[in-house]
N, C-alpha and C positions, 0 to 999 in steps of 0.2 A: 813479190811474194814467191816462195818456193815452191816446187809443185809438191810437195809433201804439206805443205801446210795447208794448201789449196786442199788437198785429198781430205787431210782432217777436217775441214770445214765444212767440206760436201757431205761427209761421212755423218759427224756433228748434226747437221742442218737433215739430215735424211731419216736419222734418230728420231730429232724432236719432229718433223713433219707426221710421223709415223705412228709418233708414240699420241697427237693430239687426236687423229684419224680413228684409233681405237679406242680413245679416252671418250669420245663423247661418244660412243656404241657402248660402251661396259663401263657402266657404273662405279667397280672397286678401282679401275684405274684410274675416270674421272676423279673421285674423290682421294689418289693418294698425293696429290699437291697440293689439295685445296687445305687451304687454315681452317675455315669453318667447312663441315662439309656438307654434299647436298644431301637433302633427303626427300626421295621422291612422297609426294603428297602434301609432303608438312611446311616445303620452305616457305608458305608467310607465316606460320608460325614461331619461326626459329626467336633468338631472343634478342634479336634485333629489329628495328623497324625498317621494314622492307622497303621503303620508298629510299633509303639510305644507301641501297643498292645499285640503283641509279646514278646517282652522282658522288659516293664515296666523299662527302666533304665530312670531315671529321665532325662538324659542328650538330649536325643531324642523325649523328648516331645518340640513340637512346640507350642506356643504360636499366637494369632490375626491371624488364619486362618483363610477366610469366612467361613459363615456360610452355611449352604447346603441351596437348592435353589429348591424349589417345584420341582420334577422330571416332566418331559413335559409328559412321558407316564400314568401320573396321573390328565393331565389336560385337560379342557377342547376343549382347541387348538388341544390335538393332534386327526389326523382325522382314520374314520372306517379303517380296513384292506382293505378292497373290495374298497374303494372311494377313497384311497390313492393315490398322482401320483406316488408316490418313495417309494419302500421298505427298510428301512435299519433291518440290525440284525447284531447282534454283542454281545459283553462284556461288562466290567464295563469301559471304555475309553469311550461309545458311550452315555454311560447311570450316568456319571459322573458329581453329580451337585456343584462344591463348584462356579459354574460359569453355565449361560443359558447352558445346554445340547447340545452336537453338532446335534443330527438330528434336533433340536429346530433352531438352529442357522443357517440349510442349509433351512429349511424351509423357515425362515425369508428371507435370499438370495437369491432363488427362486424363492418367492411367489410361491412355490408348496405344497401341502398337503401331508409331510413326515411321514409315517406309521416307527412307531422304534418296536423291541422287542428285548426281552434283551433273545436271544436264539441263538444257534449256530449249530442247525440243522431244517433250514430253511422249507426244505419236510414236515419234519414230523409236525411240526409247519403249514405248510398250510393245509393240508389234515386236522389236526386234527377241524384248526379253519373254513373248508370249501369256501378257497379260492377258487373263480373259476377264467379260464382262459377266459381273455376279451381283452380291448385293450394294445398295448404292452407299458409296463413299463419295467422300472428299478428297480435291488435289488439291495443295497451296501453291501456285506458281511465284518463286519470287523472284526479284531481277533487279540489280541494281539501276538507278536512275541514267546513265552513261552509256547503259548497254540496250535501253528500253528501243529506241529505234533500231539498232541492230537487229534485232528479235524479231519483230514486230512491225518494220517495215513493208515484207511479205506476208500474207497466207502462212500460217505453218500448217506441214501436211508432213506426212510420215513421207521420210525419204529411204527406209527400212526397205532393201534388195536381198535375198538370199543366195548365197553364196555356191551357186553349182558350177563353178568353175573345177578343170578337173586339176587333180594334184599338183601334175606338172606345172602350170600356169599360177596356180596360187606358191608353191616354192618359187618359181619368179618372180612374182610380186613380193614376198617376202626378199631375195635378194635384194631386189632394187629399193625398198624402203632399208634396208640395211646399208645398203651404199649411199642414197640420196635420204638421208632423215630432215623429217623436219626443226627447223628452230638452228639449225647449223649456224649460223652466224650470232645467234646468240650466243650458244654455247662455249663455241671457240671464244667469245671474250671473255665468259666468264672463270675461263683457265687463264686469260690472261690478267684480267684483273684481281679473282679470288685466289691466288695460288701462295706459297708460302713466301714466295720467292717476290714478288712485284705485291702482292695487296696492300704494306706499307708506304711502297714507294707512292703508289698508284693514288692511295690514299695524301699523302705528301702534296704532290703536285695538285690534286685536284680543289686541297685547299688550301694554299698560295693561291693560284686562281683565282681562287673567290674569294679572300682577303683582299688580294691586289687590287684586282680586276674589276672585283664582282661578276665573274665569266661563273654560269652556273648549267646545268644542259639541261635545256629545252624540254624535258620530259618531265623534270620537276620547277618552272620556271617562277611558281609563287611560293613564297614563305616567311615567317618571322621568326625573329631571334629574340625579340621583348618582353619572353614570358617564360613564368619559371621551365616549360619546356618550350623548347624547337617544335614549330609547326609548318610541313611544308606538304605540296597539295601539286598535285599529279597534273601533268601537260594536257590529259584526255579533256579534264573538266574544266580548262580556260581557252580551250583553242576557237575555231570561226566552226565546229562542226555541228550537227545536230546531238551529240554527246555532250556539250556544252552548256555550261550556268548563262553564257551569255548569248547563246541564238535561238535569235527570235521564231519561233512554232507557228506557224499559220494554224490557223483552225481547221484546215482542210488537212494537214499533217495530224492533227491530233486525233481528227474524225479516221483516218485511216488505222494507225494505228488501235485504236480504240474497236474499231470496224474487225480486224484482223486477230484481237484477244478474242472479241464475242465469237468471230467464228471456232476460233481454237478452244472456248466452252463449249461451242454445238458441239463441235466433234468427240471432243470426249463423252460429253452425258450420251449421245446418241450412241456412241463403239463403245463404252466402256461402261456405261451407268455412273463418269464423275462427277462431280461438281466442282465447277472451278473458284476455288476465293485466289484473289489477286492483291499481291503488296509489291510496293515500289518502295527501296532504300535510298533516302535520297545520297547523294555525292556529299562526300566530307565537304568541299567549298562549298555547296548550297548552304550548308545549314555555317559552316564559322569565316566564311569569306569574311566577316565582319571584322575578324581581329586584324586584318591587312587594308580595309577598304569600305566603302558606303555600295557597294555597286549594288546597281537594283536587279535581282531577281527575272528570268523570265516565266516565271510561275508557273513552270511548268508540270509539277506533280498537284497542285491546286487545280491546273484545267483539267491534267487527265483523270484526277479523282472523278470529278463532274460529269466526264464524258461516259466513264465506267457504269456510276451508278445511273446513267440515262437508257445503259441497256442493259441493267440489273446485274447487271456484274457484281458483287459480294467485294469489298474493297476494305484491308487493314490498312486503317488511316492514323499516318503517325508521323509525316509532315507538320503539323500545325504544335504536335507534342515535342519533337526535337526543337524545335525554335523557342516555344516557349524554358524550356529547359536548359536551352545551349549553355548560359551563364552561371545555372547551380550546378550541373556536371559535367564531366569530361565525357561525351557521348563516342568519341573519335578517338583513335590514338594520333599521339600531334604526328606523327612523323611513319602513318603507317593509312592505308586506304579505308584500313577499316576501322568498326564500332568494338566500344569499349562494353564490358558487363552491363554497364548501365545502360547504354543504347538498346541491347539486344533485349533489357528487361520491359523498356518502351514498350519494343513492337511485340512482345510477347503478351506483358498485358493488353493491348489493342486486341493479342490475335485472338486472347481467351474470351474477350468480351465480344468478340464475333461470336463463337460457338455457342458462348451462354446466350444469345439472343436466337440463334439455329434453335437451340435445344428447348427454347422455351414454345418458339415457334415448331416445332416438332420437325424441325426442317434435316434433323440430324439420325435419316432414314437407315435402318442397318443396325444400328445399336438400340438397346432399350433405354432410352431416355428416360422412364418412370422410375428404373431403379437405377441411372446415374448419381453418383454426389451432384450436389451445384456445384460450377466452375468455381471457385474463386476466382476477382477481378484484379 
């Protein structure tokens, strides 16, 4: 090889090195090779099913999905933290728009002014945003089933520091998260695989692969093809962990965790005047494992219900309603983590028939319940 050509090569090779480096720090660059492009807050919305994302086989991409739907915690409907009647925080179930957002939808039901954040330690989230404590409201904690150990393995406590570092040192730390960002190896792939240039090829080979092979990766390793959609179901919910349909929960596990919510109620009603109600989504395999398999259940959203209301935990139970259900609606999108309009109508009406039983009970302090409408159920 010539040394000229060598040069171009290096030169070439120090371009694109360069050009990825900035790409994933600035946005409009990232997005000027990508086919589809990203959009911060929205991408499981976009109109593909995100689990498709993952292993790119042509087979499991979905086709006429909606389209995503202005997120409510972006709009002008949704109301201050402080003015709010109801708290809700949670996940991406809560904060899921290919359909009106559910704290959007309890609002509507309501006519109360529902405060959402898409956070899942509540404390340190008020402290930091300087919540104070007035008259008594309600906080919905909700979390999907996958993530419930996560959470709730520990105590949660406000881990909320205030920031008296002086200038100099805080422009430091802003350098160095600019140099050292997170998620970096994700992202460098997904210029490699989303870009205009490889996303067909990439798509190409990965299903060959799985014609041939049946070689599929690991992060989406269950699925079927035997229904008028592709269904396929995320590596978290079948692996040996405690995020798992299949491991086994000791009872001492679930008393902790359960131990660990009750405390996370003390502390709000005591700093804050909340009330905590609690809902658990279960994991798309919990509820349609069925279409691939007989596997049994480690009943785990049935124990932790039990353990909840044993320390009066306030619990939207809608386990036992997705099941019975699974077969007359599509509760799941086949090829996406999350719940269909119909799912989120489930836990909605569950969550309304909690309040109407609060409000009958006068438990729903703060508002004048005498001249509310009745909920509808």
């Amino acid at each position: 090889m010539s040394e000229k050509a060598l040069r171009w090569i290096i030169n070439i090779a120090g371009i694109v090195c360069l050009y990825a480096f900035l790409a994933i720090r600035f946005l409009p660059l990232f997005n000027v090779i990508l086919l589809e492009k990203y959009i911060p807050e929205y991408w499981e919305n976009t109109k593909w099913g995100e689990l498709y994302y993952f292993n790119f086989i042509k087979h499991f991409r979905e086709n006429n999905l909606p389209d995503y739907i202005e997120k409510y915690r972006f709009t002008e409907k949704h109301p201050d933290l402080q003015d709010a009647d109801i708290l809700s925080f949670g996940d991406s179930f809560f904060d899921f728009s290919r359909m009106t957002t559910f704290p959007e939808q309890l609002s509507d039901s309501l006519g109360k002014k529902v405060f959402y954040a898409r956070e899942d330690e509540p404390l340190t989230y008020l402290e930091e945003n300087k919540y104070t404590n007035g008259r008594k409201k309600y906080i919905i904690y909700e979390t999907a089933e996958r993530f419930l150990h996560d959470r709730f393995e520990f105590p949660q406590k406000s881990n909320y520091v205030e920031d008296n570092r002086s200038l100099l040192k805080r422009s430091l730390t802003a350098i160095r998260d600019f140099l050292f960002i997170d998620d970096t190896e994700l992202l460098y792939s997904q210029l490699l695989n989303r870009s205009y240039f490889t996303t067909h090829i990439y798509s190409a080979l990965s299903t060959i692969k799985f014609d041939v092979f049946g070689q599929i990766t690991t992060t989406t390793p269950k699925y079927t093809l035997d229904y008028d959609t592709p269904w396929l179901f995320g590596g978290i919910q079948v692996g040996d962990t405690p995020r798992s349909f299949y491991y086994k929960h000791s009872q001492e596990e679930i008393d902790n965790y359960c131990d660990n919510i009750k405390k996370l109620s003390d502390s709000l009603k005591e700093k804050y005047n909340l009330e905590l109600i609690f809902i658990i989504i279960p994991s798309k395999y919990t509820v349609y494992h069925t279409l691939i398999n007989k596997d049994e259940y480690n009943n785990f959203i049935p124990r932790m219900y039990l353990a909840l209301k044993e320390r009066n935990i306030p619990v939207i139970e809608i386990y036992n309603e997705f099941i019975a259900n699974r077969d007359k609606q599509r509760l799941y999108y086949g090829t996406d983590t999350h719940w269909t309009e119909e799912g989120l109508h489930i836990a909605l009406s569950k969550t309304l028939q909690i309040f109407d039983t609060i409000c009958e009970n006068k438990y729903y302090a703060g508002i004048d319940t005498a001249n509310d409408k009745k909920f509808n159920n």
